[in-house]
N, C-alpha and C positions, 0 to 999 in steps of 0.2 A: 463168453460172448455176451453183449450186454442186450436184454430185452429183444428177442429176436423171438416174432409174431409167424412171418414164413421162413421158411428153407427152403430155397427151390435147386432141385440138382439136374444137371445135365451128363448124364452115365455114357463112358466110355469103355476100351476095354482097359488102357494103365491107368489113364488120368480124369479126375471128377472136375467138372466147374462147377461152384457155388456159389450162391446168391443169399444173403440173408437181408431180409426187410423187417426193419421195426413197425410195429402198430401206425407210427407218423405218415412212412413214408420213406423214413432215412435208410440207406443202404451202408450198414455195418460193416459187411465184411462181403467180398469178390473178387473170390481166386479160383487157383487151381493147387488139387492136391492129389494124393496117392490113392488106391484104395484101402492100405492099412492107416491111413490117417484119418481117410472119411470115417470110415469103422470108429476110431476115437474118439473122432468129432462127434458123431451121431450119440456115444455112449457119455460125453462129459457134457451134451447142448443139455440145457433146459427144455421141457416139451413146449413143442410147438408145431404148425401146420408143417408136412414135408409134402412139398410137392417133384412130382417128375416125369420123365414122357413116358408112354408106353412101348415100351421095346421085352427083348426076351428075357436078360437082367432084372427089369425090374421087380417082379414078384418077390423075388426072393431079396431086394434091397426093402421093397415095401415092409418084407415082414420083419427085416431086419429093425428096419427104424421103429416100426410097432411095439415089439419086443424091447426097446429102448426108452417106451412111453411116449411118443411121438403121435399124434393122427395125421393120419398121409390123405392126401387128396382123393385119391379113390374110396378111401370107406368115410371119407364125409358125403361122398357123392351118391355112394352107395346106402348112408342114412337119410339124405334126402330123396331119394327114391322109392324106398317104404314108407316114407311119412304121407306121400301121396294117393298112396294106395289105400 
């Protein structure tokens, strides 16, 4: 995928919707996929911000994409938080 700034996912229990936004603006790529595909998708994307809602899923998607070299919304939010202290 070409130069993709956010990721933003929308977690279900079969099927993901995705949203990838360039730096611009422009909206690359939004669909819907599996989740052995998002799995793929997250391990072949280049790093970039992963955003997604908080539900029960997520922790363990968060740490997935982590683990993939990703920064996810929460632990930017979560480094902004400390810096204020």
């Amino acid at each position: 995928m070409t130069d993709v700034h956010i990721l933003t996912i929308d977690l279900a229990k079969r099927s993901f919707h995705i949203c990838a936004t360039s730096p611009g603006g422009v909206v690359p790529c939004n669909r819907t996929m599996s989740r052995a595909k998002l799995e793929a998708h997250l391990c072949e994307q280049a790093p970039c911000i992963v955003a997604m809602e908080a539900c029960t899923t997520s922790h363990s998607w968060r740490r997935f994409a982590q683990a993939s070299g990703h920064a996810t919304f929460q632990e930017l939010h979560e480094r902004n938080d400390h810096r204020r202290h």
